[in-house]
C-alpha positions in Angstrom: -41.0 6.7 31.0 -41.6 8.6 27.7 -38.2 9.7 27.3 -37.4 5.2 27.8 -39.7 4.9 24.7 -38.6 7.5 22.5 -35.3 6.3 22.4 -36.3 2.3 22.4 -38.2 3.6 19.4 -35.4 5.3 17.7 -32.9 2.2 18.6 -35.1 0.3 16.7 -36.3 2.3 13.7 -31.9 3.1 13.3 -31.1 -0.7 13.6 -33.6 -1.2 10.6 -32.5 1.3 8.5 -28.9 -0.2 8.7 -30.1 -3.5 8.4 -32.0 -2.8 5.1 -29.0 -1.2 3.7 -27.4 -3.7 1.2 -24.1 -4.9 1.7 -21.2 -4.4 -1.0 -19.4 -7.5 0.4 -19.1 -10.1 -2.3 -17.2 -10.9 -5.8 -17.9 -8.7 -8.3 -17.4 -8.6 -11.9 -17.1 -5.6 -14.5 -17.0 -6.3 -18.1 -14.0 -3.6 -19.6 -13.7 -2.1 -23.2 -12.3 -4.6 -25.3 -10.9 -2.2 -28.1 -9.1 -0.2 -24.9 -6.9 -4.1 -24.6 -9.3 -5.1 -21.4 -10.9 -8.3 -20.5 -12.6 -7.8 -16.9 -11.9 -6.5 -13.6 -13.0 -8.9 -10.8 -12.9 -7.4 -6.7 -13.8 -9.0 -3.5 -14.6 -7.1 -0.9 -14.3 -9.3 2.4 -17.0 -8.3 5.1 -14.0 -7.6 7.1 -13.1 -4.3 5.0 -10.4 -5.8 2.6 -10.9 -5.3 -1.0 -8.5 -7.5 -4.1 -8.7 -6.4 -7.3 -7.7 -8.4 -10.5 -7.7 -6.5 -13.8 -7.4 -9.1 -16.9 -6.1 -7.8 -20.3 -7.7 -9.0 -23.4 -5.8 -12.6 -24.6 -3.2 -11.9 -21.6 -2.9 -15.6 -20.9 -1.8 -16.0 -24.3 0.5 -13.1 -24.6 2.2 -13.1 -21.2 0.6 -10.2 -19.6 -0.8 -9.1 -16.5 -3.4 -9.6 -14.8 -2.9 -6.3 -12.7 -3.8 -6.5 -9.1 -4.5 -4.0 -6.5 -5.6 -4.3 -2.7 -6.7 -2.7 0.2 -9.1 -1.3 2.5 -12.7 -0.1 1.9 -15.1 2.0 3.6 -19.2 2.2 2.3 -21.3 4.4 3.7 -23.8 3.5 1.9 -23.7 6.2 -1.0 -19.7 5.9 -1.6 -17.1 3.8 -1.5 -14.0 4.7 -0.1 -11.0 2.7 -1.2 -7.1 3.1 0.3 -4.8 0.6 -2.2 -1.7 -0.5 0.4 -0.1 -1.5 -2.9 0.4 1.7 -4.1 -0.6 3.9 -1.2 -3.3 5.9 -2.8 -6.9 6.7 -1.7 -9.8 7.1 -4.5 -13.7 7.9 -3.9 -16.6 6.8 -6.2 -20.3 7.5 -5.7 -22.2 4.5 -5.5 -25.4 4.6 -7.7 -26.7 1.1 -7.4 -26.4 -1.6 -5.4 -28.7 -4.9 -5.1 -28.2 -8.6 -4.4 -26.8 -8.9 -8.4 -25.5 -5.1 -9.8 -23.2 -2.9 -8.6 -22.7 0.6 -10.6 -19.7 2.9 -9.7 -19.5 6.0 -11.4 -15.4 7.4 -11.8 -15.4 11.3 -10.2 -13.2 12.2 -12.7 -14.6 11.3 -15.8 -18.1 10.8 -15.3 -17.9 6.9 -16.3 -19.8 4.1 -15.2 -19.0 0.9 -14.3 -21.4 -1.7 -14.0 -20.7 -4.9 -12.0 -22.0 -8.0 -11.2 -22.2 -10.3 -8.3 -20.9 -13.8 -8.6 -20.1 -14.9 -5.3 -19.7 -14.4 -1.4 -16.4 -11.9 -0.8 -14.1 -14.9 -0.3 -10.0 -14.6 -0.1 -7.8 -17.7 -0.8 -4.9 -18.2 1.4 -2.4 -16.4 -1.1 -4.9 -13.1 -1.4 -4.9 -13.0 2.3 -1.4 -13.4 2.5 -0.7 -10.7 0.0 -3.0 -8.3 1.7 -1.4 -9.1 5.4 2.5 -8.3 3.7 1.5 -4.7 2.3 -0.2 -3.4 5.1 2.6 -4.6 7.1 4.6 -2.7 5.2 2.8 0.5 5.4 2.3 0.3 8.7 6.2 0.1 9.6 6.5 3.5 7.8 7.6 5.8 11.1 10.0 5.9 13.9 10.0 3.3 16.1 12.1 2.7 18.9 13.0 -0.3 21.5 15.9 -0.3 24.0 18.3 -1.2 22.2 17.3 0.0 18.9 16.1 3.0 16.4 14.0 2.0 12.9 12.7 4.7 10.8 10.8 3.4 7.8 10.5 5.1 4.7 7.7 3.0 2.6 8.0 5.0 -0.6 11.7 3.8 -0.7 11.5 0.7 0.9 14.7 2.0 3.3 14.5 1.0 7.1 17.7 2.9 8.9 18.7 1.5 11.5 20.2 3.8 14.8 21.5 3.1 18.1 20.1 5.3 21.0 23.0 7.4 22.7 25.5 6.8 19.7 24.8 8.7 17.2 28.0 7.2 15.0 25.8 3.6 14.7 24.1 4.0 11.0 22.9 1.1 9.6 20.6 0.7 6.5 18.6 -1.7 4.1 15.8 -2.4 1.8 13.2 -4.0 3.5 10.4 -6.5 2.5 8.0 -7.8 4.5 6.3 -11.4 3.6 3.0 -11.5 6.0 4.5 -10.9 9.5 8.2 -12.0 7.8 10.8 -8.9 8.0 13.8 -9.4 6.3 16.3 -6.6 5.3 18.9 -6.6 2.8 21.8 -4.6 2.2 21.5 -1.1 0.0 24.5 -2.5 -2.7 24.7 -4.7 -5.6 24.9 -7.7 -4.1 21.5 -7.1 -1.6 22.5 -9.7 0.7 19.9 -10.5 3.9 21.6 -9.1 7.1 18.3 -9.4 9.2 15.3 -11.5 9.1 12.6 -11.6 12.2 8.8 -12.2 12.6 6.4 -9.2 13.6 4.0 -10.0 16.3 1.2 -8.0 18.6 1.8 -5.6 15.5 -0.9 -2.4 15.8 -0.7 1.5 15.2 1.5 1.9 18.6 3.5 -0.7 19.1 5.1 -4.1 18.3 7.3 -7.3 18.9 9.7 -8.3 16.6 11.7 -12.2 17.0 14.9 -13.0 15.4 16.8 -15.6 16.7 14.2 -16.9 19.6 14.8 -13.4 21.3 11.9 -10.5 21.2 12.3 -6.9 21.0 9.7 -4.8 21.5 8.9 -1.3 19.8 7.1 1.6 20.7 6.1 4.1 17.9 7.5 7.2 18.0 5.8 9.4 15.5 6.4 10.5 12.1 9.4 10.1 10.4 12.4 13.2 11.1 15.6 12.8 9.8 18.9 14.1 11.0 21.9 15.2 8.5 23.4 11.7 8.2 19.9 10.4 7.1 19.2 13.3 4.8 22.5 13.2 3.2 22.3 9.5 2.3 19.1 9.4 1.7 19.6 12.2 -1.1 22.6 10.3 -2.2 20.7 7.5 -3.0 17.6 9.0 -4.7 20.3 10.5 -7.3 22.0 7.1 -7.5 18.7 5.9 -8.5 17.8 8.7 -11.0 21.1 7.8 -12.6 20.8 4.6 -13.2 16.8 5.1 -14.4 18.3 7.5 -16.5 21.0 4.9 -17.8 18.3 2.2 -18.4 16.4 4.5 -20.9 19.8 5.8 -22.3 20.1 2.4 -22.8 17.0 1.8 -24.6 16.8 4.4 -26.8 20.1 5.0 -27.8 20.0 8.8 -26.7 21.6 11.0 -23.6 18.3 12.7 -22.1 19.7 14.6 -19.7 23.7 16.0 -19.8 24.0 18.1 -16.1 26.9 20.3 -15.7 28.3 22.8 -13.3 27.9 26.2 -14.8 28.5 29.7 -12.4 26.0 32.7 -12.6 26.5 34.0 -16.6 26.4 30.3 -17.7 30.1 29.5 -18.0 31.4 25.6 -17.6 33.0 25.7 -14.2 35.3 22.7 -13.6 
């Protein structure tokens, strides 16, 4: 009978220390050096642990610029918040030194700033915010092998390649850039022209599996761990970061008018080889 009491009594004196702990959901806004070229930042965090981010340049309206935006997930334990942007797949900390039903006060790790916000407004996403949110952690979460009957995907997120593979026939290699608009796949072909060769909707999509529907007919996917690529898929994948370093290179050759970076095959004591 004690031991029922005790822990009634701990249930209870728990449940109000989490219940007097103030919630971060909510629209906030921070005011941002004016002479650095900012206007504001403005995030919502959702009470369903999405945070959007706006960042407003000073006079952007009028001179085409920005805002920035970045999204996410957020965790608060109270003491720190915890942020993971799906935009740019990065994960940040910051101690949390005040909170209350008006001021928030963040303090950066790194540089010992503070950033005082304040609250304007329940943690409300519009439809377009939501749908943002919903295509980039799509997108991250098709980063993996996943496999159905008929078919292979590996996703590489930080290229935005899906290759596609045929079980049993290991001659099948198909590839694309992929984007993904809310549950909307659609791949496109890795050449100038990037024309759409596949388009299907996700469905039933979590950390194991998935449904995909192109054409009225489903296939379903099972995930298959981390991404490992064979010698095929290492080759081109290579192939195609230097394809892309070249042409980066180009475009600020083109810019400034100079050749950066001039490669060349040289043997052992530094002599041109042909």
């Amino acid at each position: 009978m004690k031991t029922v009491f005790l822990n009634t009594l701990l249930a209870i004196i728990l449940s109000s220390a989490l219940a007097a702990q103030p919630s971060i959901s909510g629209a906030w806004v921070c005011p941002l050096d004016k002479n650095e070229g900012f206007d504001n930042e403005t995030t919502i965090f959702t009470e369903d642990g999405y945070y959007y981010s706006i960042l407003s340049y000073l006079n952007g309206a009028e001179y085409g610029i920005g805002p920035d935006i970045f999204m996410g997930i957020y965790e608060f334990d109270g003491s720190t918040l915890s942020l993971y942007d799906i935009k740019n797949d990065t994960r940040s900390s910051f101690p949390v030194n005040v909170l209350n039903s008006r001021t928030l006060q963040l303090t950066d790790p790194n540089t010992g700033e503070q950033f005082n916000y304040h609250y304007q407004g329940k943690g409300m996403l519009d439809q377009n915010q939501r749908a943002a949110i919903l295509s980039w952690e799509n997108y991250r979460k098709l980063g993996g092998a996943w496999q159905s009957s008929g078919s292979i995907l590996k996703a590489i997120p930080s290229l935005g390649i899906i290759i596609i593979r045929v079980p049993g026939n290991p001659d099948f290699f198909r590839w694309g850039h992929y984007i993904v608009d809310g549950n909307e796949l659609t791949l496109k072909d890795i050449s100038a022209e990037e024309a759409v060769f596949y388009t299907g909707a996700i469905t039933e999509f979590n950390q194991q599996d998935f449904t995909i529907v192109s054409n009225g007919e489903a296939e379903y996917f099972q995930f298959k761990g981390a991404l490992k690529l064979d010698e095929t898929e290492t080759m081109m994948i290579n192939q195609y970061m230097q394809m892309n370093h070249r042409l980066s290179m180009g475009a600020i050759d083109m810019i400034d008018g100079v050749q950066d970076f001039i490669w060349k095959r040289v043997d052992e004591y530094g002599n041109e080889q042909h």
